[in-house]
C-alpha positions in Angstrom: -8.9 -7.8 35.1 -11.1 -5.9 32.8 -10.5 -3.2 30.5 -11.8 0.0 30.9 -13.7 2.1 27.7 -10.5 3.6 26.8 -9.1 2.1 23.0 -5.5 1.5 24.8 -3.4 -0.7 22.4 -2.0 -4.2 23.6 2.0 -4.3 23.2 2.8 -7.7 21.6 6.1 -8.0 20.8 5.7 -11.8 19.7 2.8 -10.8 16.9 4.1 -8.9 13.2 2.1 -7.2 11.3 2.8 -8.6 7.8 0.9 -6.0 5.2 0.2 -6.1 1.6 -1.7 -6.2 -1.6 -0.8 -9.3 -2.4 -2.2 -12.7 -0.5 0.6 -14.2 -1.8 3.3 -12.5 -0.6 1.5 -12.2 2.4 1.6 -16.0 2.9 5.3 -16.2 1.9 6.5 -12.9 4.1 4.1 -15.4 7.0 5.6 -17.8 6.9 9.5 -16.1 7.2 8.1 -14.9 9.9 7.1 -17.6 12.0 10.3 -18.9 11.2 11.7 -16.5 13.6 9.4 -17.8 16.1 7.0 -15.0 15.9 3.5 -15.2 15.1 2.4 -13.1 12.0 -0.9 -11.0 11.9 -1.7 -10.4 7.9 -3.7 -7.6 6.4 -4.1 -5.7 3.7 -3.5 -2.4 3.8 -7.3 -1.4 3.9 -7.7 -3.8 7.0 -4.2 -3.0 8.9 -5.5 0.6 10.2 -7.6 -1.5 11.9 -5.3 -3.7 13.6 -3.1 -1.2 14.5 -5.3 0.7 16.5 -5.8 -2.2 18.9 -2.3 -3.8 18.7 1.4 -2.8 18.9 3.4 -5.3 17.3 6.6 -6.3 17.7 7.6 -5.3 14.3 5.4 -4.4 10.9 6.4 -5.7 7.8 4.9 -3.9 5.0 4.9 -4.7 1.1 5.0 -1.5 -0.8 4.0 -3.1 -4.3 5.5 -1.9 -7.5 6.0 1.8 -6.6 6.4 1.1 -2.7 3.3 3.4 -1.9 0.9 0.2 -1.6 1.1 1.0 2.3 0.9 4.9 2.6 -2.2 5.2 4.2 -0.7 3.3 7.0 2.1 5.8 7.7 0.5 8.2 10.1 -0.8 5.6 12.1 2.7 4.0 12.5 4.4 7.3 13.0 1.7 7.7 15.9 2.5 4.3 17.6 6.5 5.2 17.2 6.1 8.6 18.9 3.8 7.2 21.4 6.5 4.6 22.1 9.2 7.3 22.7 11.4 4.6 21.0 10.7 4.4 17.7 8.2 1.5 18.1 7.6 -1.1 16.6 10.1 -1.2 13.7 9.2 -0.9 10.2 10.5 -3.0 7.1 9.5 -2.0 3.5 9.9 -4.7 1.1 10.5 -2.7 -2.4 10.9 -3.3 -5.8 13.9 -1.0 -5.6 17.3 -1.0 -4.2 18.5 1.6 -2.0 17.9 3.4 1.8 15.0 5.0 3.3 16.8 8.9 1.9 17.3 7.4 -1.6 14.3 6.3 -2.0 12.5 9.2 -1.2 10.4 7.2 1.7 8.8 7.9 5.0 11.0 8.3 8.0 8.9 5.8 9.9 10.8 2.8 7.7 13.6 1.5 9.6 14.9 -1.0 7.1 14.2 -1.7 3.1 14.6 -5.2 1.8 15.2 -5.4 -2.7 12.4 -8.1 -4.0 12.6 -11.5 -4.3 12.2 -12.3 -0.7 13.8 -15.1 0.7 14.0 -16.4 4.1 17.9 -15.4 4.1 17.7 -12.3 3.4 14.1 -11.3 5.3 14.8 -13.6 8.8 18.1 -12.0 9.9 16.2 -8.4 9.6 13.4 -9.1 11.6 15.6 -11.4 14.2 17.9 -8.3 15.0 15.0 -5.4 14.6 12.8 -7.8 17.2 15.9 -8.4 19.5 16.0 -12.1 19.3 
């Protein structure tokens, strides 16, 4: 089966965008990630548009550096996918510097969940286990 000339996105609920300045913390949100069982896709945020355009993820992890606006020119494109979707797909995490919800924080209604820095794989797996459905 081939496919057509239309840019039609491929649904992967398996991949996660993992998104970020930082290589490290790319590498270290990764590897969480594949700890669920999931294999993760990372970009930076200059490159994820990109990805995004062609891909549906099962779930896009983004790290919004110091003043959790690393990410923002992603924001559109995600709150295209989700109203696409008609489900709110795929779901969002924002790993910030700050404490708080999505309201109190002032950010985009596309993030689902926001997860205080320092990672760590107890705090980061549960979240994407029960966001993906596993």
């Amino acid at each position: 089966m081939t496919r057509g000339s239309t840019t039609e996105a491929i649904r992967d609920p398996s991949q996660v965008l993992v998104v970020g300045r930082s290589p490290i913390n790319r590498v270290v949100i990764s590897k969480i990630v594949e700890r669920s069982g999931l294999k993760p896709i990372s970009e930076s945020p200059d490159t994820a548009a990109r990805i995004l355009r062609s891909l549906i993820p099962g779930a896009v992890v983004l790290d919004g550096g110091a003043d959790n606006k690393d990410c923002d020119n992603l924001m559109s494109s995600i709150d295209a996918l989700r109203r696409a979707s008609g489900k709110s797909l795929p779901p969002v995490i924002l790993l910030s510097t700050k404490n708080g919800t999505t309201e109190s924080l002032g950010l985009p209604g596309v993030i689902d969940v926001v997860i205080a820095k320092p990672i760590t794989p107890e705090r980061l797996q549960p979240v994407i286990d029960r966001l993906i459905g596993r």
